[in-house]
TORMI-570831 format. One record per residue (C-alpha): residue in three letters; x, y, z. Coordinates in Angstrom, 2 decimals, decimal comma. Layout:
N
<r aa="Ala" east="X" north="Y" up="Z"/>
...
This chain:
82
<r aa="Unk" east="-16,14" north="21,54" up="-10,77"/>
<r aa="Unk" east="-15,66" north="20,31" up="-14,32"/>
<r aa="Unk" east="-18,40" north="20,06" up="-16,85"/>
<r aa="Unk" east="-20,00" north="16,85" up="-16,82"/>
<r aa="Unk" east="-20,20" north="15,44" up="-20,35"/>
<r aa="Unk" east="-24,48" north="14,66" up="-20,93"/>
<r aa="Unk" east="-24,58" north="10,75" up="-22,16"/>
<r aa="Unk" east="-27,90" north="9,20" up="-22,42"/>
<r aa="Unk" east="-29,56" north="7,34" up="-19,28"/>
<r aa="Unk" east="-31,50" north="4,20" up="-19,86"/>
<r aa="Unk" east="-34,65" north="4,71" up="-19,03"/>
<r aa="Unk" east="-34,67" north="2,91" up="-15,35"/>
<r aa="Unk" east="-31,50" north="4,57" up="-14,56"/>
<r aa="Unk" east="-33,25" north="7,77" up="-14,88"/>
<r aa="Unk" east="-35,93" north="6,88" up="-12,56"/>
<r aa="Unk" east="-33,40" north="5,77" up="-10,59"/>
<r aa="Unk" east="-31,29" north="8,92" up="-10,40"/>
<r aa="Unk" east="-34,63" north="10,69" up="-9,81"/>
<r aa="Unk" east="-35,59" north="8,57" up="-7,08"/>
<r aa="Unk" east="-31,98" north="9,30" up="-5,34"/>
<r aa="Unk" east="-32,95" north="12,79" up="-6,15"/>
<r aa="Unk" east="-36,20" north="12,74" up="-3,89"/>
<r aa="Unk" east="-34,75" north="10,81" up="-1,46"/>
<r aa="Unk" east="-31,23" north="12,83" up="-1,04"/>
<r aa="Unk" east="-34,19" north="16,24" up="-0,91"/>
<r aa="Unk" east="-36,16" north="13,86" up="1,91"/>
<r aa="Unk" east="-33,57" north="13,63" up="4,08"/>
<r aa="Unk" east="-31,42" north="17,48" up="3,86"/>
<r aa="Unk" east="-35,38" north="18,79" up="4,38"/>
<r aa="Unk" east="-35,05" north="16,05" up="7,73"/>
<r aa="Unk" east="-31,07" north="17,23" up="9,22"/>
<r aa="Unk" east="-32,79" north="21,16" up="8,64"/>
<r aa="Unk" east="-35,69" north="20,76" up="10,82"/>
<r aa="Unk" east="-33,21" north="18,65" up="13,55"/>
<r aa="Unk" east="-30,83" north="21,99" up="13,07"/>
<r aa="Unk" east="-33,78" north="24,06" up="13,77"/>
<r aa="Unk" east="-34,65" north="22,12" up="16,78"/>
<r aa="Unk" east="-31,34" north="21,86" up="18,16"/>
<r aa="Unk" east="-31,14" north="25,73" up="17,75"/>
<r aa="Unk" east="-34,40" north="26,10" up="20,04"/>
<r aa="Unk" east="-32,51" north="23,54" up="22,09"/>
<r aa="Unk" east="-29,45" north="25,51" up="22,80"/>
<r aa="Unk" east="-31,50" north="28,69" up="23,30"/>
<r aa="Unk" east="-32,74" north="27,15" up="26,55"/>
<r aa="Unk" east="-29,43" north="25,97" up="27,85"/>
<r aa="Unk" east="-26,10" north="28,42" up="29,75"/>
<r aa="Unk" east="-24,14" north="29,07" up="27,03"/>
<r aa="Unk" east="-20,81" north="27,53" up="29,23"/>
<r aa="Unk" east="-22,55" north="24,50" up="29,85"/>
<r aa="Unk" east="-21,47" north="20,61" up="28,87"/>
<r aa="Unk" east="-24,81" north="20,46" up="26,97"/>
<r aa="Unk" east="-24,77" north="23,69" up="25,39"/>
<r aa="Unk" east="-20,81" north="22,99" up="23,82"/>
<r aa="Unk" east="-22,13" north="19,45" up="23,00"/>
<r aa="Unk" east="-25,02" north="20,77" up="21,07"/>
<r aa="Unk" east="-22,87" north="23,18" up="19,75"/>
<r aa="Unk" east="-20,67" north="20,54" up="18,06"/>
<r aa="Unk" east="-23,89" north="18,74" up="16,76"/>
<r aa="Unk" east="-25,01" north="21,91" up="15,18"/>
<r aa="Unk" east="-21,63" north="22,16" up="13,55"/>
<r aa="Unk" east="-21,89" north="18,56" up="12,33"/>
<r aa="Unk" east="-25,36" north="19,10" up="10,77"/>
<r aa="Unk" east="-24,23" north="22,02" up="8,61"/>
<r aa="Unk" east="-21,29" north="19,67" up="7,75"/>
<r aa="Unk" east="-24,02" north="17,40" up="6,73"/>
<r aa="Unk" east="-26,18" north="19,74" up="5,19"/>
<r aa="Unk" east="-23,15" north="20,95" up="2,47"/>
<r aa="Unk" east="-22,40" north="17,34" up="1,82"/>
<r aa="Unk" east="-26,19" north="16,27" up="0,78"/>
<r aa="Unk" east="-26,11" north="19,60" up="-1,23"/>
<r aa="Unk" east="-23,02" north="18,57" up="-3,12"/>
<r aa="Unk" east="-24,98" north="14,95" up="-3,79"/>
<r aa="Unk" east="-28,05" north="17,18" up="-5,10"/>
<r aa="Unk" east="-26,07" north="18,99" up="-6,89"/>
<r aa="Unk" east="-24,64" north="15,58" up="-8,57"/>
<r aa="Unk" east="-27,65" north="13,73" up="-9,13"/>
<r aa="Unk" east="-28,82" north="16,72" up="-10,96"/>
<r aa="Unk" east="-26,31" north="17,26" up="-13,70"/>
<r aa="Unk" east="-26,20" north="13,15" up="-13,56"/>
<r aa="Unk" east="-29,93" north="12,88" up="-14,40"/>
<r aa="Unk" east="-30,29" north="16,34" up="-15,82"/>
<r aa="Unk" east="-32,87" north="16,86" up="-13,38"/>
């Protein structure tokens, strides 16, 4: 990813930033512990089951997910030089 050039933030938009920061953190902690619960899900179900291929696919989503909010972190750090 290129290098991105540090300007000065007024001082709101640097609260700002941080407060996407928090919030962007809030919700990857939130889609981990839904991972973690669909894991325990599928552990319970017959692996050639509808339900099981379906939570599969949701599992598969949430990583999906997961690398996208980390990208955003990512972001709002060098952004806000968090």
């Amino acid at each position: 990813m290129a290098e991105i050039e540090s300007f000065p933030l007024r001082e709101n938009t640097q609260a700002r930033v941080e407060e996407l920061y928090a919030g962007l953190h809030e919700v990857t902690r939130l889609v981990e512990l839904e991972h973690l619960i669909l894991h325990q899900r599928l552990d319970g179900l017959k692996a050639d089951s509808d339900g099981a291929r379906l939570l599969e696919g949701m599992i598969a989503l949430g990583g999906v997910v997961t690398a996208k909010l980390s990208g955003l972190l990512q972001l709002c750090r060098d952004v806000g030089n968090l």
